[in-house]
C-alpha positions in Angstrom: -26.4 0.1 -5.5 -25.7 3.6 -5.6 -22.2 3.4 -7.4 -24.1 1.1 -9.9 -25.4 4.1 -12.4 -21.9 4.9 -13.1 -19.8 1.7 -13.3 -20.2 1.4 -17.0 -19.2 4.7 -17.6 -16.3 4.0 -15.9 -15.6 0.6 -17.7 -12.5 0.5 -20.1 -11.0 3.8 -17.4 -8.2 3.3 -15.7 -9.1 4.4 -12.0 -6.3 5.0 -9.6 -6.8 5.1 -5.7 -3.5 7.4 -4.5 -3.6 5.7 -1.3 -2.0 2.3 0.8 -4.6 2.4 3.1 -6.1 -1.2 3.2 -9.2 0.1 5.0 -9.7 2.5 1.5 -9.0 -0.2 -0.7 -11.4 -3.0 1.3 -14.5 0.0 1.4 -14.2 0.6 -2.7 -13.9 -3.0 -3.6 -16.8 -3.7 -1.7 -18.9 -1.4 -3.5 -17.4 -3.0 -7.0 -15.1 -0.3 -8.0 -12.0 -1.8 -10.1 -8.9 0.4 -9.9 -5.4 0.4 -9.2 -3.1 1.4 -6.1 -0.4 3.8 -6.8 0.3 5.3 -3.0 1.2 8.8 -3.0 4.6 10.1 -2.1 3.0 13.2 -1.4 4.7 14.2 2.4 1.9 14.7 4.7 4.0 17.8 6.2 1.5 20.6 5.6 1.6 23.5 8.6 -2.2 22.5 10.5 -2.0 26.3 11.7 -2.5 27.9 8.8 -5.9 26.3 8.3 -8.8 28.4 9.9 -10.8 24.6 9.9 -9.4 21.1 10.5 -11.6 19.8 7.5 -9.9 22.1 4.9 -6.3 20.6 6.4 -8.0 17.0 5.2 -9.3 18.6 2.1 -5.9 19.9 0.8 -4.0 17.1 2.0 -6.0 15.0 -0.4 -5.7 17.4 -2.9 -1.8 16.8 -2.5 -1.8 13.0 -2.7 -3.9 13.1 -5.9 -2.2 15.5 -7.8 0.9 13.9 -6.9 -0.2 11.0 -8.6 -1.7 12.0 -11.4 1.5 14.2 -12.2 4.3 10.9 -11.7 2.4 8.8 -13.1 3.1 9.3 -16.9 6.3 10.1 -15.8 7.2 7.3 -13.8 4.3 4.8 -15.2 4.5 5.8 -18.8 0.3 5.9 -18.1 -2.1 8.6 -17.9 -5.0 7.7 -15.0 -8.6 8.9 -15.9 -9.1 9.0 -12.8 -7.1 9.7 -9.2 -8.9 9.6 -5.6 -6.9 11.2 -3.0 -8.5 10.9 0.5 -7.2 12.3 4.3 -9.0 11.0 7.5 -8.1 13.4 10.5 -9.5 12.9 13.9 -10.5 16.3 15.8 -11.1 17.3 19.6 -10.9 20.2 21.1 -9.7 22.1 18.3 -7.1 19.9 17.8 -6.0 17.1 14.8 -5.2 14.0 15.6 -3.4 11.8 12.6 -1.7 8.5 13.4 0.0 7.9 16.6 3.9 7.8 16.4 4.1 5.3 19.4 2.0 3.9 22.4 2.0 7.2 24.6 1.2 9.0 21.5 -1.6 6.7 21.1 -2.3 6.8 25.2 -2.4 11.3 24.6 -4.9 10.9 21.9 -7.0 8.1 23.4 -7.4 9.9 26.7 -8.3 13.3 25.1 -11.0 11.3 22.9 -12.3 9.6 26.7 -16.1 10.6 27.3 -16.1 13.2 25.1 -18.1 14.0 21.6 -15.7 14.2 18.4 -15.3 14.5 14.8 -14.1 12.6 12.0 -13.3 14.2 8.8 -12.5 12.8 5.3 -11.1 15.1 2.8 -11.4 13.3 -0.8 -10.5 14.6 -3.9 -11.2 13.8 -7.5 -8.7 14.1 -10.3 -10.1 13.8 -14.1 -7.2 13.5 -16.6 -8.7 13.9 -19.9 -5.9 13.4 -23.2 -6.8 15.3 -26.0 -4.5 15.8 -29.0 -1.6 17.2 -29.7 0.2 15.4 -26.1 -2.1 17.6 -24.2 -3.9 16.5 -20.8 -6.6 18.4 -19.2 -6.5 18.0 -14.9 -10.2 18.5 -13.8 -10.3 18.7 -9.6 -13.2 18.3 -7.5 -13.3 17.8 -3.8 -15.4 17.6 -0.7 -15.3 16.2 3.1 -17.2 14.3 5.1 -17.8 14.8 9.2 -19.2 12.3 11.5 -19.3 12.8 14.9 -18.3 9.9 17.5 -18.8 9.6 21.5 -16.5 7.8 23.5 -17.5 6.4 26.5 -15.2 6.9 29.8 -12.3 4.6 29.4 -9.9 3.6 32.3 -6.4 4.2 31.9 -6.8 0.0 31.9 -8.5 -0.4 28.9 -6.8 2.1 27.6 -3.2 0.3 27.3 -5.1 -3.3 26.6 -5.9 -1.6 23.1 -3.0 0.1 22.8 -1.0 -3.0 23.4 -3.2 -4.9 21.2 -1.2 -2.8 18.6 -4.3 -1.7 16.3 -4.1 2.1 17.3 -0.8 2.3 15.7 -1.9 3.2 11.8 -5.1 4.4 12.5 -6.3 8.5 12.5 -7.0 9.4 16.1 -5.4 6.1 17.6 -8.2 3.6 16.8 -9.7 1.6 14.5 -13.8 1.8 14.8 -14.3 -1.6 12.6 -12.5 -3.7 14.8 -11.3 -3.7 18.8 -11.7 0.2 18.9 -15.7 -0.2 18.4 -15.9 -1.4 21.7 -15.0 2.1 22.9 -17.8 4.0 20.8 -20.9 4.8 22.9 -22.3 6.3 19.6 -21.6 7.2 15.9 -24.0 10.3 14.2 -23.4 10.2 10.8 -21.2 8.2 7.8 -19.9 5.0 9.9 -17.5 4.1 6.7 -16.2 7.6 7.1 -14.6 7.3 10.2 -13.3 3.8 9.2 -11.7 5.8 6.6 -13.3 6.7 3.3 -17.5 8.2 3.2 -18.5 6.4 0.1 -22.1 7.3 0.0 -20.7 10.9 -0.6 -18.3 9.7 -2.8 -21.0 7.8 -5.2 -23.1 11.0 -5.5 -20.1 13.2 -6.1 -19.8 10.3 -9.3 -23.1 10.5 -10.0 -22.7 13.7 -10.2 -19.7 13.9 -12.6 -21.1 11.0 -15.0 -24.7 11.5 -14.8 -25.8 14.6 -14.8 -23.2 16.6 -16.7 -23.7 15.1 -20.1 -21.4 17.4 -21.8 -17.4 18.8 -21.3 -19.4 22.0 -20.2 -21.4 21.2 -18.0 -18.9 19.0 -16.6 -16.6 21.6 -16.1 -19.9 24.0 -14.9 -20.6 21.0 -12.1 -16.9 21.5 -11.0 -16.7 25.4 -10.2 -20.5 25.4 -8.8 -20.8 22.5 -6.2 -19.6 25.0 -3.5 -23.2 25.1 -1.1 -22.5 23.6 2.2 -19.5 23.3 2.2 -18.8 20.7 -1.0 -16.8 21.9 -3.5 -14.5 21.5 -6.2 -11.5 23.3 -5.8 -11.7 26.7 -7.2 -8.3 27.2 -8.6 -7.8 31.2 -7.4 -4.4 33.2 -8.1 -1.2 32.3 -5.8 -1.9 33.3 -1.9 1.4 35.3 -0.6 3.5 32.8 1.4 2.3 31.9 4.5 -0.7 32.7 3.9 -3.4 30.3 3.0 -5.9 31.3 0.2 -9.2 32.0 1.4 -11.4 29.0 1.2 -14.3 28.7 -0.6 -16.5 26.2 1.7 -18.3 27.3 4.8 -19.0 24.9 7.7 -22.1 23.5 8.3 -24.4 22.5 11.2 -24.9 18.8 9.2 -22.9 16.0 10.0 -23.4 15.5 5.5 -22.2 18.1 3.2 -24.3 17.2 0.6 -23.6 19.2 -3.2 -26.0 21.4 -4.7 -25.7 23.7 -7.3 -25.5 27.0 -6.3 -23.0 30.5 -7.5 -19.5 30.6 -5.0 -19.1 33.3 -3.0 -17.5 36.4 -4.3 -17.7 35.0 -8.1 -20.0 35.3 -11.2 -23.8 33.9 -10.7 -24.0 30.2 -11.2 -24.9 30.0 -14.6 -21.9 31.9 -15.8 -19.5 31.0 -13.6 -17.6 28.7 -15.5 -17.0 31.1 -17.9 -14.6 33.1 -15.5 -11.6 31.1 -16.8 -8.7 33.2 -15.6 -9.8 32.0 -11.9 -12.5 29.4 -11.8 -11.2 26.7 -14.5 -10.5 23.4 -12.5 -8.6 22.7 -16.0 -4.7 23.0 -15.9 -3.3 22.2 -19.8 -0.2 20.9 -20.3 0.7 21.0 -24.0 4.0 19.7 -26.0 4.9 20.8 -29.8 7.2 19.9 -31.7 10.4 19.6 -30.8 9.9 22.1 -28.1 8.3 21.3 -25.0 6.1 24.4 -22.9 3.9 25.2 -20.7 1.3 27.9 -20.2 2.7 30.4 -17.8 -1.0 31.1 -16.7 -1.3 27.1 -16.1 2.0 26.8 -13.7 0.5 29.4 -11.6 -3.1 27.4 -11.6 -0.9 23.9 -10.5 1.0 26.1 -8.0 -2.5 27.7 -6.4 -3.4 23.9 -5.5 -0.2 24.0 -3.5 -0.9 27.2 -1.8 -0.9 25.2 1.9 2.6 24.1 1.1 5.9 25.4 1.4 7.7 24.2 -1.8 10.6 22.8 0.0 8.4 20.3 1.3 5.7 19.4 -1.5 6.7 16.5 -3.8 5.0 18.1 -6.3 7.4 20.8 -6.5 9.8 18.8 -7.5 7.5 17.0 -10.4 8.5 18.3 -14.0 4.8 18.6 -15.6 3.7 15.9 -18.0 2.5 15.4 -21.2 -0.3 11.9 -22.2 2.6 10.4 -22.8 4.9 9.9 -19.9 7.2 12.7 -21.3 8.8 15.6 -18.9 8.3 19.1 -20.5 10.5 21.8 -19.7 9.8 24.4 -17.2 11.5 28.0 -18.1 12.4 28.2 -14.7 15.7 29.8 -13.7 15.5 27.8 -10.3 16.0 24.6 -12.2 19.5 25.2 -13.3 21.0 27.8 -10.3 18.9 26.7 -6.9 20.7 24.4 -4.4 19.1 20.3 -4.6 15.7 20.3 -2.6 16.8 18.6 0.9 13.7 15.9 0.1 14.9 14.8 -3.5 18.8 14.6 -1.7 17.1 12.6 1.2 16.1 10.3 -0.9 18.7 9.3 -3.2 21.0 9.1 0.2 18.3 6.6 1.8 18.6 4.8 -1.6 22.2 5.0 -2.0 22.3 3.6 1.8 19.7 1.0 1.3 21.4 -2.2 1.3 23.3 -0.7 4.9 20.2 -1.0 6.6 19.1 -4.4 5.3 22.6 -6.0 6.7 22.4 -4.0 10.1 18.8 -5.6 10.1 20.2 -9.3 8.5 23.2 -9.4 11.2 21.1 -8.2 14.6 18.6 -10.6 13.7 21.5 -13.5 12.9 23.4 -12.7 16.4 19.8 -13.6 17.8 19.7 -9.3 19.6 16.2 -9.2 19.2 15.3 -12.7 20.9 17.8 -11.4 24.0 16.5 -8.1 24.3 13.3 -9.6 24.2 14.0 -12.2 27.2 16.3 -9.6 28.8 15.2 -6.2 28.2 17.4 -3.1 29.6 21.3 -4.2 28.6 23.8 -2.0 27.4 26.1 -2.7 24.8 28.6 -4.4 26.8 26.4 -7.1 28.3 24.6 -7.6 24.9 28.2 -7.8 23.3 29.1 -10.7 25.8 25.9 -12.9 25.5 26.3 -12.2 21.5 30.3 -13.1 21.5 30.9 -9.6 20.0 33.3 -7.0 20.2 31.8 -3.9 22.6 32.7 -1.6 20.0 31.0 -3.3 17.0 27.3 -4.1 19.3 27.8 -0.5 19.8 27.8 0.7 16.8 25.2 -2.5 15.7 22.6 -1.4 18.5 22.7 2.5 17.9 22.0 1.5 13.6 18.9 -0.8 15.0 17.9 2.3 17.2 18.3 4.8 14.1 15.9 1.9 11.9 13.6 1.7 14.8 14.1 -1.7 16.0 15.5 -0.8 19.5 15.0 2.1 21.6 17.8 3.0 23.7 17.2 4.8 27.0 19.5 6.7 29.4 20.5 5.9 32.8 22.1 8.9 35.2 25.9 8.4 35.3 25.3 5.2 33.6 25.5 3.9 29.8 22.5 3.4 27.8 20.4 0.1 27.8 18.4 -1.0 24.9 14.9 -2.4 24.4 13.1 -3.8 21.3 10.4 -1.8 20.0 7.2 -2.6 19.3 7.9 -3.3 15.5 10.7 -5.8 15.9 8.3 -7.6 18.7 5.9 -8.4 16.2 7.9 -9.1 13.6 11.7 -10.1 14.2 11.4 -12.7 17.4 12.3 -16.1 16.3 8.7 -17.3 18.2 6.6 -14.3 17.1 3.4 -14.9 16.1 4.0 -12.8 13.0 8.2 -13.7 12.4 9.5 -13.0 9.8 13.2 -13.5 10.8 12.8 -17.1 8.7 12.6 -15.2 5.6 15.1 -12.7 6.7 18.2 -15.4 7.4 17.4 -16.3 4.0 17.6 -13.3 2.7 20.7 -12.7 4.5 22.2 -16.1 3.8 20.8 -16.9 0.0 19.7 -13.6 -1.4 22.2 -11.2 0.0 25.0 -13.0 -1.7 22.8 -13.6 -5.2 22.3 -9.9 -4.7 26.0 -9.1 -5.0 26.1 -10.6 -8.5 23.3 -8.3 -9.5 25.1 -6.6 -12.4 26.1 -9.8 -13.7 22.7 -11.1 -13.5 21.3 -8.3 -15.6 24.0 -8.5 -18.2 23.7 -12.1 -18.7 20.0 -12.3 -17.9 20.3 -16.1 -16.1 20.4 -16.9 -12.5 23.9 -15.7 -10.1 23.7 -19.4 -8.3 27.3 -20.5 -9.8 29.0 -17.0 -8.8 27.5 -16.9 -5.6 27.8 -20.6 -4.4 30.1 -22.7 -6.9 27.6 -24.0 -9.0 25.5 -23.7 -10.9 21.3 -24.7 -10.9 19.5 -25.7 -13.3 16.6 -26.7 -10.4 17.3 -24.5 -7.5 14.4 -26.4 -5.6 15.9 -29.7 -5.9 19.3 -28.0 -5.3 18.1 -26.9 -2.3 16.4 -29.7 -1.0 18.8 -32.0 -1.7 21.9 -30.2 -0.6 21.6 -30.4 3.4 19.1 -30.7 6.1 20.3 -27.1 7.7 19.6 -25.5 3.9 16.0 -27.1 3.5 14.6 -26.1 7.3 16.4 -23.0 6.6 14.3 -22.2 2.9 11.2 -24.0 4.7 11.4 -21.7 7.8 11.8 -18.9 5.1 9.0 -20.3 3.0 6.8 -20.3 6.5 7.3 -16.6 7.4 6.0 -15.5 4.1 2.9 -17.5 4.1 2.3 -16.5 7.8 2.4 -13.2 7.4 0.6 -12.9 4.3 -1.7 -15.9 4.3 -5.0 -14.3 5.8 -5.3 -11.5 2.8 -5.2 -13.8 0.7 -7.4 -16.5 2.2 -9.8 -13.6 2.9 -9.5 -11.7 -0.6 -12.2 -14.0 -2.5 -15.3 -15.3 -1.0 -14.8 -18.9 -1.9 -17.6 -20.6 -0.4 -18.3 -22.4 -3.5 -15.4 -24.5 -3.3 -15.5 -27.1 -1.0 -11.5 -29.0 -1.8 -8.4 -27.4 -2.4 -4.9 -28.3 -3.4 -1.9 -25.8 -2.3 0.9 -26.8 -5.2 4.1 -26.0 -3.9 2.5 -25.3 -0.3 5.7 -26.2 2.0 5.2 -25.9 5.1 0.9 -25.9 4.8 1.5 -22.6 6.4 -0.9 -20.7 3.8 -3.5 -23.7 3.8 -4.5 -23.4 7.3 -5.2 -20.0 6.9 -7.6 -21.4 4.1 -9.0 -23.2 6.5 -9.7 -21.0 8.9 -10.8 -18.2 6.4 -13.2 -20.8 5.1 -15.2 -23.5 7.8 -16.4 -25.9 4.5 -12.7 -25.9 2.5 -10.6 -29.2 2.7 -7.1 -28.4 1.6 -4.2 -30.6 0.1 -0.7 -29.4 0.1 1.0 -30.9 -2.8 5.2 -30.5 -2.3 8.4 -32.3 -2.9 9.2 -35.9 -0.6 11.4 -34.0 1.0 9.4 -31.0 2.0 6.6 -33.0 3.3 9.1 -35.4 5.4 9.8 -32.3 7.1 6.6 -30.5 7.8 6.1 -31.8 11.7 8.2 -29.0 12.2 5.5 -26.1 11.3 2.3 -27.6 12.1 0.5 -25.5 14.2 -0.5 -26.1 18.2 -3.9 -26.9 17.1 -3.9 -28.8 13.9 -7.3 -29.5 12.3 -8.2 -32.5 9.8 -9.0 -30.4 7.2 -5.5 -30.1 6.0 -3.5 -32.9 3.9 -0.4 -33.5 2.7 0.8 -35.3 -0.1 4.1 -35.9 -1.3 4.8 -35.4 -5.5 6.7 -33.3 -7.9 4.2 -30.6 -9.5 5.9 -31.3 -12.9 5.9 -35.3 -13.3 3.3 -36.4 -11.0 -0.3 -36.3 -11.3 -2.1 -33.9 -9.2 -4.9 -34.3 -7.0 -8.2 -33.6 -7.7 -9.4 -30.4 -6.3 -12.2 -28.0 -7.2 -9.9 -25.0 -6.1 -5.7 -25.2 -7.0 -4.3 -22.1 -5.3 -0.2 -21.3 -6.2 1.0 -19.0 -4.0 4.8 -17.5 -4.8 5.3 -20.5 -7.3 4.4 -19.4 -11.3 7.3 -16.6 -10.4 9.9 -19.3 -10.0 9.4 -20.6 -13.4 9.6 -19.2 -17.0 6.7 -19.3 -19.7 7.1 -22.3 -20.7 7.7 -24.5 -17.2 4.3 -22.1 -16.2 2.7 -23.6 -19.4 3.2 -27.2 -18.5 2.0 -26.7 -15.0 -1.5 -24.8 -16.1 -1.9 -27.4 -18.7 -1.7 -30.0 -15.6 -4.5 -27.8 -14.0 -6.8 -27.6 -16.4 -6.8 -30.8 -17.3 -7.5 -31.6 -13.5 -10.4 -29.2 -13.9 -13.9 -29.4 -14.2 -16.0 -26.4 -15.8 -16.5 -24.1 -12.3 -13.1 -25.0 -10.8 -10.7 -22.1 -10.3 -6.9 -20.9 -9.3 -5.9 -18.6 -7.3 -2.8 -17.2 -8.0 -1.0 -15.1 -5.2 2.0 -13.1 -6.8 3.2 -9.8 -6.2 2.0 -8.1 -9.5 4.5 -5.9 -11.7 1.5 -3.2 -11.7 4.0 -0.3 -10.6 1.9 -0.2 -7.1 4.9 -0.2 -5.0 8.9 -0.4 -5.4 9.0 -3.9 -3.7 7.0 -5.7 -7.0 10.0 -3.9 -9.5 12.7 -4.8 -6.7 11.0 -8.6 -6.0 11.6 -9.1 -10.0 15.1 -8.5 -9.8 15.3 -10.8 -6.9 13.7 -13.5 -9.7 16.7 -12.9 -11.9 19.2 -13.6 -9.4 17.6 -16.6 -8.0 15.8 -18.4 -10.4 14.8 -18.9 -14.0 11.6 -17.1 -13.4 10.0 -13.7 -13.1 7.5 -11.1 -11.8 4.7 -10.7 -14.2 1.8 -8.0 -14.3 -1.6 -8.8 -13.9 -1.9 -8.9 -17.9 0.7 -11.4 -18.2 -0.8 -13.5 -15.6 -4.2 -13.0 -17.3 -3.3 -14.6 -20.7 -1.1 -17.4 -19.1 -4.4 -18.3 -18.2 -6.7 -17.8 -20.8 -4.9 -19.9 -22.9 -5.9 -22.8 -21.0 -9.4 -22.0 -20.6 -10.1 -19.6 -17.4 -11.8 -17.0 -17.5 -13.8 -14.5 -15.1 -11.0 -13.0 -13.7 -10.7 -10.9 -10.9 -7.5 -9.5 -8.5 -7.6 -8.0 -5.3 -4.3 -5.8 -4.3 -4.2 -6.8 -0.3 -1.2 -4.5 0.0 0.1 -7.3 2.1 3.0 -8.5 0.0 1.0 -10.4 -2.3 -1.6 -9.4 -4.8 -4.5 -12.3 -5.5 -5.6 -13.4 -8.4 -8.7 -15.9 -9.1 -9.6 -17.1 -12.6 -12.5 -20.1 -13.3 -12.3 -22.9 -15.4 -15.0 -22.2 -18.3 
């Protein structure tokens, strides 16, 4: 494989992908790449006319999101990346850029502009080298490129048109369509990179690698590689002095009749010959220092101008990494002699966002009580009410739907639309179709009358719980719980079908990335501990043709699962009644525990991976599907103090979960971040 040369040269770095994109992620774990997933906050908001080609609007956004990252995180991580890959897919026609549709005529203006004709796809990626040297300095090296491949469309009826766009795949995707999946059927032909329009050109990518780790074998010449790969439009960024605003610097690439922009080394345009190029420090250096002594912190005046030249497509009021203090290797802020910092008024962005965190938990109830008073099932059978007829089917004030229906329109649940001399009738939107209908094939209004019901009021004890460190269930419900599972199933039958419907909606939802995340072929049986509803096991089963599963639950969970089987059950899934704890377990060459090592505390997760491995046979594995405490997103930090308030248990990072299990024998470990609410995690029995 081409990446192969320089995997061990990256063994032991950590290797940071600044991006959610699942089709990103999927494309670099294929090719064996192990990294992390810190997705930029970087505001894709730069001005597309001040670019004289749609490629270097790809380029610099990518530029953006990795430099973002590589700037918060040993600020916000307390870790310094070796490595951070930014990458921007843009779809162009016509001399126009097509991102990601906002909504289905969005999609339907793209999609018809791309009918029948010829168009490109560009990647922008970019490279970030953090190298640590002494004295709390950190070195950023930059290099970027892009990738065009050109794509025919064939002529597409307005018909076929709205069947994809209903099918609701053109709604994340550059250009409104997704080749790797439905939107293939509307390519007549592809000339160039296929994996670049699916999002990332990783055959460029590995040579740009190769590049870095193979044929520079010294700082030097590494830094000599960075300012010269500039031929045909490939190459780093050469940092040049701060453009007037406005105005974008002048770029250094040139377009290129190839659908590849391969590198070569050759001098830049209007700079020293190649071979002494790199010496030109004041304008060439892709390094940007950041140094710390002493008490003091400071920085380079000559280095904040070189971070500030990346940004010279971006007004500062809307770059993120404006408002970044520099860092030093370890995690520290130094200060900026900047008179802006103490007299200018709070960037709009950084007040936006503590107000949307400040009105966080006003959003989650407007979302908790519309889908309690049943407004998205009634909208959904009766589409085109206004408030008044909503408020009488609901049993509600006028005045309160109001003021309920306009705070779903403002989240995006429900559009509202205007009638002449008439009031405004309401609609769901294509978001709370798929996700908030009580018979959606995706629901996950189960799990959110639970957490409106059972977390929200744990939640309101939070302060308590973090001061006391111990579960909220006596504040919040009169008693307390030394078991919350056996609490819960034992209490009533409206509590358990409401934790089971709960339960149900996760493992829906997230079931198929984790089913798919391994290729477990191997393993022929399977037991789901703790599997409720079986929910997650059928998409096992479907995921893999050969696997038997077990799902291995409490009496009174299995009593009740004829309430969740699907319409078309297959034999391949069991269940079996027995406490995970006191009962032995049945024999399975694969034991997957999905959302259950997070209820418990070390030692309860002890006894229960001692049961396993003593069920084990050399070659027999778990899969573990957790969210993992990796700093990837805010929902794995916020998720673990949902643990504290709940349970005895708690979120864990992918370390923690490692040595859990290598102290009972596993080994060969491997995750996979699905970006799906739940990471996976496979270890074998050795």
């Amino acid at each position: 494989m081409v990446l192969n040369p320089v995997i061990s040269k990256l063994a032991g770095k950590l290797v940071v992908l600044a991006s959610a994109s699942p089709r990103r992620l999927e494309i670099l774990s294929n090719a064996g790449l192990r990294f992390e997933v810190v997705p930029s906050w970087f505001k894709e908001t730069l001005d597309k006319r001040l670019f004289k080609a749609p490629y270097e609007y790809a380029v610099e956004t990518a530029k953006q999101k990795a430099l973002e990252v590589a700037r918060r995180m040993p600020f916000k991580h307390l870790k310094t990346p070796d490595i951070v890959i930014g990458a921007d897919t843009i779809v162009t026609v016509d001399g126009m850029i097509l991102e990601k549709p906002v909504d289905k005529e969005d999609a339907y203006r793209m999609l018809s502009s791309l009918s029948g004709k010829e168009h490109s796809v560009f990647t922008g990626v970019a490279i970030v080298l953090c190298h640590e040297k002494g004295n709390e300095e950190v070195d950023y090296q930059l290099i970027d490129f892009y990738e065009e491949t050109k794509v025919k469309f064939a002529e597409l009826s307005d018909k076929m048109l709205w069947e994809y766009i209903n099918s609701g795949e053109p709604m994340d995707k550059a250009g409104g369509y997704g080749i790797q999946a439905l939107g293939g059927m509307l390519v007549e032909y592809v000339n160039g990179d296929f994996l670049n329009v699916v999002g990332f050109p990783l055959n460029h990518f590995c040579k740009q690698l190769d590049l870095i780790y193979n044929r520079c074998t010294s700082s030097s010449d590494q830094e000599r590689a960075s300012v010269q790969m500039s031929h045909n439009s490939t190459p780093t960024t050469s940092i040049l002095p701060q453009p007037a605003p406005s105005q974008p610097a002048e770029s250094s690439r040139r377009p290129s009749s190839s659908a590849k922009h391969s590198p070569s080394y050759s001098p830049r345009p209007n700079s020293p010959s190649g071979n002494h190029a790199h010496q030109n420090s004041s304008l060439d250096s892709p390094v940007h220092k950041i140094k710390r002594k002493g008490s003091e912190s400071e920085e380079d005046e000559s280095s904040w101008t070189l971070v500030n030249s990346l940004s010279k497509h971006t007004d500062d009021a809307n770059s993120v990494n404006a408002t970044l203090p520099p860092m030093t290797s370890r995690g520290q802020a130094t200060g900026l002699n900047l008179t802006e910092q103490e007299d200018s008024e709070p960037k709009k962005e950084d007040l936006q966002r503590i107000i949307d965190l400040m009105d966080g938990f006003k959003a989650s109830k407007a979302l908790f009580t519309a889908s309690k008073m049943c407004v998205f099932d009634l909208l959904q059978s009766r589409p085109g009410l206004d408030a008044a007829q909503v408020a009488q089917e609901i049993k509600a004030s006028v005045k309160g739907t109001e003021c309920l229906l306009e705070a779903c329109v403002s989240l995006g649940l429900l559009k509202s639309k205007e009638r002449t001399c008439q009031k405004p009738v309401f609609e769901n939107t294509d978001l709370a179709m798929r996700f908030l209908l009580s018979d959606g094939p995706y629901s996950l209004r189960g799990y959110i009358l639970h957490c409106n019901d059972t977390v929200w009021p744990l939640f309101s004890h939070l302060q308590s719980a973090v001061r006391e460190g111990v579960n909220q269930r006596e504040k919040a419900f009169g008693k307390a719980s030394t078991d919350m599972f056996q609490d819960t199933f034992y209490n009533s039958q409206d509590v358990k079908l409401r934790f089971m419907t709960a339960m149900h909606s996760i493992a829906k939802v997230t079931g198929k990335a984790v089913a798919t995340a391994f290729d477990l072929s191997s393993f022929k049986t399977a037991c789901d501990l703790g599997g409720c509803t079986g929910a997650m096991a059928y998409e096992f089963t479907k995921a893999h043709p050969g696997l038997s599963v077990t799902v291995f639950d409490l009496p009174a969970v299995v009593e009740m699962n004829d309430h969740f089987q699907p319409l078309h059950k297959n034999n391949r899934v069991s269940f079996v009644a027995g406490d995970f704890f006191e009962d032995e377990l049945p024999k399975a060459d694969l034991y997957i525990l999905a959302r259950i090592l997070h209820d418990w505390p070390d030692e309860k997760v002890h006894i229960l991976l001692s049961k396993i491995a003593d069920a084990c046979t050399p070659g027999c594995a778990v899969l573990v599907a957790e969210t993992m405490l990796d700093g990837h997103t805010p929902y794995s930090a916020l998720q673990s103090l949902n643990m504290l308030a709940q349970t005895e248990g708690v979120e864990r990072t992918e370390g923690r979960y490692a040595d859990l299990l290598r102290k009972h024998g596993f080994g060969d470990m491997r995750v996979v971040r699905t970006m799906n609410f739940l990471d996976a995690f496979i270890a074998i029995k050795m």
